[in-house]
C-alpha positions as CSV (number, residue, x, y, z in Angstrom):
1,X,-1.1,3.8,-34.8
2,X,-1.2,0.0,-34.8
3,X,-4.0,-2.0,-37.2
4,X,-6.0,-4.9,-36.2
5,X,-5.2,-8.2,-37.5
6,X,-7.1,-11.8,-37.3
7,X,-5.1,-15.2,-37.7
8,X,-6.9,-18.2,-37.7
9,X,-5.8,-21.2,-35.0
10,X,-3.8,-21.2,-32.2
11,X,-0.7,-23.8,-31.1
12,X,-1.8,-24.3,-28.2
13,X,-3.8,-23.1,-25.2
14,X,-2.8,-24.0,-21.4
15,X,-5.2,-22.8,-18.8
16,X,-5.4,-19.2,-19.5
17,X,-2.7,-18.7,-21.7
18,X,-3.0,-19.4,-25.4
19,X,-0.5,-19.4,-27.6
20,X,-0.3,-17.9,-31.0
21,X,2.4,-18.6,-33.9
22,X,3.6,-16.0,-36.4
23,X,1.6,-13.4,-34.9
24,X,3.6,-10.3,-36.8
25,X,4.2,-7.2,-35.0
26,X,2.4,-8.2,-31.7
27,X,3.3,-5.9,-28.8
28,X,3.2,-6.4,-25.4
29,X,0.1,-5.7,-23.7
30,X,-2.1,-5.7,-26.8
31,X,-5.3,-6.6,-26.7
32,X,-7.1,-9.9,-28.1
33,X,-10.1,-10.9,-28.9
34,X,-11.1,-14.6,-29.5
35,X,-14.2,-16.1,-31.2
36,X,-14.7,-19.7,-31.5
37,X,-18.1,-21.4,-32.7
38,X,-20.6,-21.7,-30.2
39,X,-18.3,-19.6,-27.6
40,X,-18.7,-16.5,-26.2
41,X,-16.0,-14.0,-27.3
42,X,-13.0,-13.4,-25.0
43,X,-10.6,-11.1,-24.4
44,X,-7.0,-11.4,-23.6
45,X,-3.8,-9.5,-23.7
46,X,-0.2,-10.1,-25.2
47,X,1.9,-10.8,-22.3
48,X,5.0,-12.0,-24.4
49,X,5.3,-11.2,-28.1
50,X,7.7,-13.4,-29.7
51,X,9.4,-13.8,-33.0
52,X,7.8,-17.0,-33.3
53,X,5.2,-17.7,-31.0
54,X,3.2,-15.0,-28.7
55,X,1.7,-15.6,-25.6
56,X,-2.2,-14.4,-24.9
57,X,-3.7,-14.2,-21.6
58,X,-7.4,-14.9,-21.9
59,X,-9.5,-13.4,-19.0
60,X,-12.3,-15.4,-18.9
61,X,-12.5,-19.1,-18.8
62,X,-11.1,-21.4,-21.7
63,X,-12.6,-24.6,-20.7
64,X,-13.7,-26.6,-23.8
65,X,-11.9,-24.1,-26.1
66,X,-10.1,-26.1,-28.9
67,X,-7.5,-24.0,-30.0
68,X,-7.3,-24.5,-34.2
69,X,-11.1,-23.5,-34.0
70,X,-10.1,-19.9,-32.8
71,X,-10.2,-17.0,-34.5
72,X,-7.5,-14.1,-32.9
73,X,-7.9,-10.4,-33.3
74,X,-5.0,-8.3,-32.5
75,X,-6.9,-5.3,-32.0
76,X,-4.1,-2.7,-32.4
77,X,-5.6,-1.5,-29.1
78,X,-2.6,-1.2,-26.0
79,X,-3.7,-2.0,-22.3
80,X,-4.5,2.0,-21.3
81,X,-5.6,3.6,-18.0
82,X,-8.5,6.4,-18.2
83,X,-7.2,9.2,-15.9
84,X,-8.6,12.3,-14.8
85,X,-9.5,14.4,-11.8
86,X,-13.5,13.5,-12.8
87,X,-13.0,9.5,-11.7
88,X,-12.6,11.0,-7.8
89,X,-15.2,10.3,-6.2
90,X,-15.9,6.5,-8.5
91,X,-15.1,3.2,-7.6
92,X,-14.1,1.2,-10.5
93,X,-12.8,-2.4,-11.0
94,X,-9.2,-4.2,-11.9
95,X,-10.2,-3.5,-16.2
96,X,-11.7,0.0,-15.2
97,X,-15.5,-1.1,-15.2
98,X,-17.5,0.8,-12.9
99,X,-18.6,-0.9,-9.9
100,X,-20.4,2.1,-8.7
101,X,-23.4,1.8,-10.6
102,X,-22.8,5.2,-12.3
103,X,-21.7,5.5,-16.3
104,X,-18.3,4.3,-17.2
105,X,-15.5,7.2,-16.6
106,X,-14.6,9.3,-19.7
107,X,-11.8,10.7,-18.7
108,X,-9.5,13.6,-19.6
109,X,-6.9,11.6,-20.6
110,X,-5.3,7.9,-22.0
111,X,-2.2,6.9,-20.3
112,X,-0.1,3.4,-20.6
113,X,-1.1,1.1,-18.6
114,X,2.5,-0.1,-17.9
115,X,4.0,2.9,-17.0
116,X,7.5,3.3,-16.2
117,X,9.5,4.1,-12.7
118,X,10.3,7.8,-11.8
119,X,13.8,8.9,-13.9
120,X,16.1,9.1,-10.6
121,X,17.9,12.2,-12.1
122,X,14.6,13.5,-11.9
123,X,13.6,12.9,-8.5
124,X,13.4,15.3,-5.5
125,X,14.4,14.2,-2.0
126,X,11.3,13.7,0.0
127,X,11.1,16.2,2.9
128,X,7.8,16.5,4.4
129,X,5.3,14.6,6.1
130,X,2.0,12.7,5.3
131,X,-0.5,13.0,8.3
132,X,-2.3,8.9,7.8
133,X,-4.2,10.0,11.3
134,X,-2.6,7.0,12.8
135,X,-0.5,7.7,15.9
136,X,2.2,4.9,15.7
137,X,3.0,5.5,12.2
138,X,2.8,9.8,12.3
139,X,4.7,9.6,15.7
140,X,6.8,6.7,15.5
141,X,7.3,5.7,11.7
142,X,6.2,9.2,9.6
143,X,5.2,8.3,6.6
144,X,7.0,11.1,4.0
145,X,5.8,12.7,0.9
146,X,7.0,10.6,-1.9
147,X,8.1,7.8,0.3
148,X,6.9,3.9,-0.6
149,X,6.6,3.0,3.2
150,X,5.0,-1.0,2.9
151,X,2.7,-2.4,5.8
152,X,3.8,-6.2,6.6
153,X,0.8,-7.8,7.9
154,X,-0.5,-11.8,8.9
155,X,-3.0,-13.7,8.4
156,X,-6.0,-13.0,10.4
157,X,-4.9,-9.4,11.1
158,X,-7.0,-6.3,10.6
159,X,-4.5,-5.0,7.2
160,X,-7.5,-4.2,5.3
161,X,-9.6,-2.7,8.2
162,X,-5.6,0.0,8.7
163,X,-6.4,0.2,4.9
164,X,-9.2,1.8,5.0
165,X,-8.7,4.1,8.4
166,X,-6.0,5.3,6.5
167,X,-8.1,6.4,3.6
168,X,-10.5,7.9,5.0
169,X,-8.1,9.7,7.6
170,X,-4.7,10.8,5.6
171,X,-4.4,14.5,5.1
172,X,-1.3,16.5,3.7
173,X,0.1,19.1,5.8
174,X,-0.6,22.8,5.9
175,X,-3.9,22.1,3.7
176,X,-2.6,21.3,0.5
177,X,-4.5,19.6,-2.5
178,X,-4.8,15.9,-1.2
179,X,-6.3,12.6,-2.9
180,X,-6.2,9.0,-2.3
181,X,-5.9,6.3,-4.8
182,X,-6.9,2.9,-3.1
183,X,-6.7,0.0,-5.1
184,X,-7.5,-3.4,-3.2
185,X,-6.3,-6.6,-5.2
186,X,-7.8,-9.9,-4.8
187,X,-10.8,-8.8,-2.2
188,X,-14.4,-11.0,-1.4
189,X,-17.2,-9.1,-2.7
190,X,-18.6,-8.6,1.3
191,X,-15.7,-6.5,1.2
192,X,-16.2,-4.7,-2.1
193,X,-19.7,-3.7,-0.6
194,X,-18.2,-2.6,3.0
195,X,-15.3,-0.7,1.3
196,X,-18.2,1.4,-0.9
197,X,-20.6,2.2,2.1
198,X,-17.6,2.9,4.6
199,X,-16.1,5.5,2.3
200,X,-19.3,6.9,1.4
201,X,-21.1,7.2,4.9
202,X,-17.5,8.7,6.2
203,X,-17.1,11.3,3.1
204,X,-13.4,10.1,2.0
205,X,-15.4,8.3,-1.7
206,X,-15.2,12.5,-2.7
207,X,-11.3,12.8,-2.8
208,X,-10.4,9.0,-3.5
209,X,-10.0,7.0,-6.1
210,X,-11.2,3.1,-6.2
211,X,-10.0,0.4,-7.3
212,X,-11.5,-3.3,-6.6
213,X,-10.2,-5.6,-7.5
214,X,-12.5,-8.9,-6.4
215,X,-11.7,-12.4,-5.9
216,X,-13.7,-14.0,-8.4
217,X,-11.9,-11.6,-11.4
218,X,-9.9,-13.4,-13.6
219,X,-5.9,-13.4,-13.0
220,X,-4.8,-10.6,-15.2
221,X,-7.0,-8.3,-13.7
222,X,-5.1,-8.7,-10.4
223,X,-1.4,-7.7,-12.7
224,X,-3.4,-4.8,-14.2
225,X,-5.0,-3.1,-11.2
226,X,-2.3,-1.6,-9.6
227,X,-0.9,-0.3,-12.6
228,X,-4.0,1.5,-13.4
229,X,-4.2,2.7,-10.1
230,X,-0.6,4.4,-10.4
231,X,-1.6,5.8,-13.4
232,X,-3.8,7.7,-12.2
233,X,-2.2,8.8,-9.6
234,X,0.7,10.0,-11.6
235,X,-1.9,12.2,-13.6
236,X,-3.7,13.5,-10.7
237,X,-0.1,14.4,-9.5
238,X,1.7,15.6,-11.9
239,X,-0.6,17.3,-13.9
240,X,-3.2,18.7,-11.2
241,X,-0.8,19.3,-8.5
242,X,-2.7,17.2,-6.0
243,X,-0.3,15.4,-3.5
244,X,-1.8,11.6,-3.7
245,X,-1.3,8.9,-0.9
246,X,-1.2,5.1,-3.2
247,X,-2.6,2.5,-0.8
248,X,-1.8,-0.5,-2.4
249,X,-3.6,-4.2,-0.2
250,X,-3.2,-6.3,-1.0
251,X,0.4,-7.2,-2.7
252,X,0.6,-10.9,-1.6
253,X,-2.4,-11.6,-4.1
254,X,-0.6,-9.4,-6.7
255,X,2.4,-11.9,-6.4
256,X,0.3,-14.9,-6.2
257,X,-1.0,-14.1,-9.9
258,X,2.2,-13.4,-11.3
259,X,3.1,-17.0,-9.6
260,X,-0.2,-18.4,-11.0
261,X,0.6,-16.9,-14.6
262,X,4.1,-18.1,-14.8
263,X,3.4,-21.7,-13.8
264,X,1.1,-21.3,-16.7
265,X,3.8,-20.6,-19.1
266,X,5.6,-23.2,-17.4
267,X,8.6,-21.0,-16.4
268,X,11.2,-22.1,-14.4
269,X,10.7,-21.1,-10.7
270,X,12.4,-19.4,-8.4
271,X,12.3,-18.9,-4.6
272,X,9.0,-21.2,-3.7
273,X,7.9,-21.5,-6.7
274,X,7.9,-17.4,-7.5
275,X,9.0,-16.3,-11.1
276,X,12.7,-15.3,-10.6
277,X,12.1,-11.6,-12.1
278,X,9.3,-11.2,-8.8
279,X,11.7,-8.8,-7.7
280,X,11.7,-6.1,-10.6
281,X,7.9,-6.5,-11.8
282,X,7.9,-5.5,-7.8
283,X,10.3,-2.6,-8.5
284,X,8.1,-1.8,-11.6
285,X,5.3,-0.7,-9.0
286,X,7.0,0.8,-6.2
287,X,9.2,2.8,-7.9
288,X,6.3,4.8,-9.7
289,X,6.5,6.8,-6.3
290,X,8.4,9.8,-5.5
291,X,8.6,14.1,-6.3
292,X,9.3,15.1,-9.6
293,X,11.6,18.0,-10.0
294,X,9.4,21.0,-11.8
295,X,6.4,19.1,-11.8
296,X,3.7,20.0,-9.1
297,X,2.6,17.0,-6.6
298,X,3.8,14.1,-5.5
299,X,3.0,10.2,-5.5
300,X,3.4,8.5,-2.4
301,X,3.5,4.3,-1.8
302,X,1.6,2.6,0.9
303,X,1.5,-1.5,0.1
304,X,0.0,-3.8,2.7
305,X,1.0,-7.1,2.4
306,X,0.1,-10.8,4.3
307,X,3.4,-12.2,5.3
308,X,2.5,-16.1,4.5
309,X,2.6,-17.9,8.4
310,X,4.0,-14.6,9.6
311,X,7.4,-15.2,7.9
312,X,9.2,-12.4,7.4
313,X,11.5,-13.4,5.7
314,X,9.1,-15.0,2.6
315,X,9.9,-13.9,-0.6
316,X,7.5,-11.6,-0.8
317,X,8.2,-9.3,2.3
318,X,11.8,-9.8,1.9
319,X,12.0,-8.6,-2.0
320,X,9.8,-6.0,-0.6
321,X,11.8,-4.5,2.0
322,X,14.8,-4.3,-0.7
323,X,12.7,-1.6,-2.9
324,X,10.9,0.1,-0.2
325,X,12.1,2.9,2.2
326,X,11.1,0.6,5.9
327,X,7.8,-1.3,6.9
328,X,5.6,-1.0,9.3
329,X,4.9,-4.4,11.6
330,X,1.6,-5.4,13.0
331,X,1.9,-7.4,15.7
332,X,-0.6,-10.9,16.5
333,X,-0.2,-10.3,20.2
334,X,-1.6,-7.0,20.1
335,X,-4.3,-7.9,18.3
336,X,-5.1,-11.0,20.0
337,X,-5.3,-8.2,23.3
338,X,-8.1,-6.1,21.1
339,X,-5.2,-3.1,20.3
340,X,-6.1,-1.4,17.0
341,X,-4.3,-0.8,15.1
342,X,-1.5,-3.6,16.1
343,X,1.0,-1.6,15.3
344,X,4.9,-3.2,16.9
345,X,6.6,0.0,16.6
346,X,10.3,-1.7,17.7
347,X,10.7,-3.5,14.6
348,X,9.0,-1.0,12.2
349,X,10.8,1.6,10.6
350,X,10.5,4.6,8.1
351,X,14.1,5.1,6.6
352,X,13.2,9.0,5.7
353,X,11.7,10.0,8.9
354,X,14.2,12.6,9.4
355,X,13.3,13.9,6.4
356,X,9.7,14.9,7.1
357,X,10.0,15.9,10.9
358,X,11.6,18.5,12.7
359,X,10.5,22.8,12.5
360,X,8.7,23.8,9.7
361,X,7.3,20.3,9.1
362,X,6.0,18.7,12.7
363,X,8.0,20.1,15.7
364,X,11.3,20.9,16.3
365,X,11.9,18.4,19.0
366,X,9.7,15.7,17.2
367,X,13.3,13.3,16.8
368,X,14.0,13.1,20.5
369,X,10.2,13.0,21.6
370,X,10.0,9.8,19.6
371,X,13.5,8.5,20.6
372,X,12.5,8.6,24.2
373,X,9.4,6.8,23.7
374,X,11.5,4.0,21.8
375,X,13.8,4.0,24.9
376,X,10.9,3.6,27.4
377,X,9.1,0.9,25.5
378,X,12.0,-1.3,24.7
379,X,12.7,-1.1,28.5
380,X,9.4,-2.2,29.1
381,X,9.2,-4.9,26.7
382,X,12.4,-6.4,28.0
383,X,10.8,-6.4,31.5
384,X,7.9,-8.5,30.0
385,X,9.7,-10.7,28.7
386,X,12.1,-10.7,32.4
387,X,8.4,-11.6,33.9
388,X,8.3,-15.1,31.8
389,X,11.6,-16.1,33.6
390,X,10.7,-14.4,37.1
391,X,7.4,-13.6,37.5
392,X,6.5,-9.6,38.3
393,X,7.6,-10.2,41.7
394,X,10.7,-10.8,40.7
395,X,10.7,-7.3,38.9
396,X,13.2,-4.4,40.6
397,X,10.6,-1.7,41.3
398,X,12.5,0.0,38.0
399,X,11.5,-2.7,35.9
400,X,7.7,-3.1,37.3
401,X,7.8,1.2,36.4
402,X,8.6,0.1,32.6
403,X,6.8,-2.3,32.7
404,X,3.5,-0.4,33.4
405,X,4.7,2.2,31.1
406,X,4.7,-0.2,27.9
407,X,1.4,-1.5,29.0
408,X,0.3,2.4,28.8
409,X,2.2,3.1,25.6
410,X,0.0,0.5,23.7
411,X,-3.3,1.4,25.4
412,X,-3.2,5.2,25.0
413,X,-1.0,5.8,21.9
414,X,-0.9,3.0,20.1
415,X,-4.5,1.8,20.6
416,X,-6.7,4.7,18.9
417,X,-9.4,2.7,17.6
418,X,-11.0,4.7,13.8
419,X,-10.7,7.6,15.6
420,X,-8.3,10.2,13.8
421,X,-5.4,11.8,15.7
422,X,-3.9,15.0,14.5
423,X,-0.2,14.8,15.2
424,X,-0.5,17.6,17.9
425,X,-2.6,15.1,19.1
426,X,-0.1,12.2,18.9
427,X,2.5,13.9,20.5
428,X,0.3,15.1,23.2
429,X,-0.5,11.7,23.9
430,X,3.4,10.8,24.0
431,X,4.0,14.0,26.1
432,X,1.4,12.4,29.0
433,X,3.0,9.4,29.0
434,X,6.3,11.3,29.4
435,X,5.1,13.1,32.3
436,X,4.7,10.1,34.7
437,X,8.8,9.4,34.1
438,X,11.2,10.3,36.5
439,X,13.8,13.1,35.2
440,X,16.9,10.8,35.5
441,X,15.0,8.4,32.8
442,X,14.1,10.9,30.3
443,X,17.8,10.2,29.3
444,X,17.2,11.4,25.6
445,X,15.5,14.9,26.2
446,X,17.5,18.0,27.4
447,X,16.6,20.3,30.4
448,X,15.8,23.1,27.8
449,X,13.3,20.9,26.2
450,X,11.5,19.7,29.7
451,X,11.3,23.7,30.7
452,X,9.9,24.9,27.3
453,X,7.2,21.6,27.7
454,X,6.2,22.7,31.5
455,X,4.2,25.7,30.6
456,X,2.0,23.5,28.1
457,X,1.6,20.5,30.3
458,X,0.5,22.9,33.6
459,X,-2.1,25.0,30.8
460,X,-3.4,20.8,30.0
461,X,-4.0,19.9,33.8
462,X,-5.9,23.5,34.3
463,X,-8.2,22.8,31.1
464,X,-8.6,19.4,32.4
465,X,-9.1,20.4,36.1
């Protein structure tokens, strides 16, 4: 166990980083206090212990701080998550306060804060699927147990309002033991207060696990909510057996503290002005996901992130899709037309897809149901874009067909509102749109698979009639 220790003065302090000479045995992570006369006391955390000089992030404000006044506690204390399966059901902040009103969380447990990735000797394939109650990602892009599938977003777009469908709609198959960890980084406090009565007015608060993280918190906080979140998750995973969905929104603020704090320490920068290691403190997160072998539950990775002026190819979305198993697009023009959610399901993409679909886990002929669909919308798409150059009347009547068919494709499946779709409901939905296609265009599907789907379309039009 580590002691506390005090040193009086600091060399220097720089925004809200100060910086402490000859600080023996600091560890990274420790906590600080500070004292000053006529201050407040602070707190702060060893974010680089060196031989010589160790650096201190101070979460509150250091403004008129002079830094040979200070006194500095190491505490002895590491940066620790509470986990347990009592904090479902509470909403706590980026440090773990409550912001529910209610006592703060006991716990069954103290975990390290920064944990480390899943041993990849000890990983399990991923190999079933995560219902998230949204149509163009169980359909289209199926989100897999154990899978970090990210959500790129833009400015402007409804990420946050996805977010929180998914919460309070995901579901593990066949029943299983299910929880949500949500952990929002960098949010107003309008949407700290919608988050709370949204999740308790729709019943989701019981089996989640919040984390808000607000605007106005200081830097750090932003670093250390997501970790905490994970923590927890891993507990309520691998010790409880609970399969947990991580919805992670949103990372762009996550990065732009790790910016803010390494312009602080006056680091050299890389891409726009990101510290050069971005990519593994990004790796440090995402790859907390995954199945363990002989260990019951699993952790499972959604991150939303704002792709700054839409640009793909930013640092952030481009590191990103490195470490992560695909993305899922949202689209501006669908969400200019009032589509929710704007799912673009041509250039999203879940890399383990096959691994979650197919008998046993959706249906059988879930691959070639979704193939077709891709087929019929692309064809579409390209005959909007044909309609630019021509005009519709320019359209062969093949093209006009497609045409309509896309416009259908993102009014009935991919535009579903809140409401929850069961994937028998999502491939119904795909199945209708199906049926209006001529047989010589269902190029992808088999004359087997039309026969065994004629019986259950004629029982639909007979309920419906």
């Amino acid at each position: 166990m580590r002691v506390a220790r005090s040193y009086r003065g600091a060399r220097a302090a720089a925004g809200p980083l100060v910086y402490v000479g000859n600080a023996q045995r600091a560890a990274l992570g420790e906590w600080v206090t500070l004292r000053a006369e006529g201050q407040p006391e602070l707190r702060g955390q060893i974010i680089e212990a060196g031989r010589d000089v160790s650096v201190v992030q101070v979460l509150e404000d250091t403004l008129g701080l002079e830094p040979a006044a200070i006194e500095i506690s190491l505490t002895g204390e590491l940066a620790n998550a509470i986990v347990g399966k009592d904090l479902l059901g509470r909403a706590l902040s980026g440090a773990q306060d409550p912001r529910d009103g209610q006592p703060r969380p006991i716990g069954e447990a103290i975990r390290p804060l920064w944990g480390a990735p899943i041993n990849p000797t000890q990983r399990l394939p991923p190999s079933d699927f995560i219902e998230t109650g949204i149509s163009a990602i169980d359909g289209m892009n199926t989100l897999v147990r154990g899978q970090k599938l990210p959500v790129f977003s833009g400015p402007g777009l409804p990420a946050l309002e996805l977010a929180a469908t998914i919460v309070e709609n995901a579901r593990a198959p066949r029943g299983e033991p299910f929880a949500v960890v949500f952990c929002a980084i960098g949010i107003t406090e309008r949407e700290t207060r919608t988050f709370l009565d949204r999740f308790t007015a729709s019943g989701a608060l019981e089996r989640s696990v919040l984390y808000l993280n607000q605007a106005q918190d200081p830097t750090i906080e932003r670093l250390l909510a997501p970790r905490a979140a994970l923590a927890c998750a891993e507990h309520l995973a691998f010790v409880h057996g609970l399969h947990v969905l991580v919805v992670l929104a949103d990372i762009t603020n996550y990065c732009e503290a790790l910016r803010e704090v390494a312009a602080a320490r006056e680091e050299v920068p890389g891409r726009r002005g990101y510290p050069g290691y971005m990519y593994t403190d990004l790796a440090s997160l995402f790859e907390r996901a995954g199945v363990v072998k002989n260990k019951p539950g699993s952790v499972t990775q959604l991150p939303i992130l704002t792709m700054p002026d839409d640009d793909i190819t930013h640092p952030i979305p481009d590191l990103t899709g490195y470490i992560t198993e695909g993305q899922v697009v949202l689209s501006r023009e669908l969400h200019r037309r009032g589509i929710f959610p704007p799912v673009d399901v041509l250039p999203s993409l879940s890399r383990l897809m096959n691994a979650g679909i197919g008998k046993g886990r959706t249906v059988p002929e879930h691959r070639k149901w979704a193939d077709q669909l891709y087929a019929i919308y692309s064809r579409g798409r390209e005959a909007r874009m044909m309609v630019a150059i021509v005009g519709e009347a320019g359209l062969s009547p093949t093209d006009r067909r497609a045409l309509e068919l896309a416009e259908l494709f993102e009014k009935e499946l991919v535009n579903q509102g809140t409401q929850r779709r069961t994937i028998g409901e999502t491939l119904e939905a795909g199945w209708r749109l199906m049926d209006m296609v001529p047989r010589e265009d269902l190029i992808k599907l088999s004359d087997e698979l039309l026969a065994s789907r004629r019986p259950q379309r004629d029982a639909a039009q007979r309920k419906e009639a």
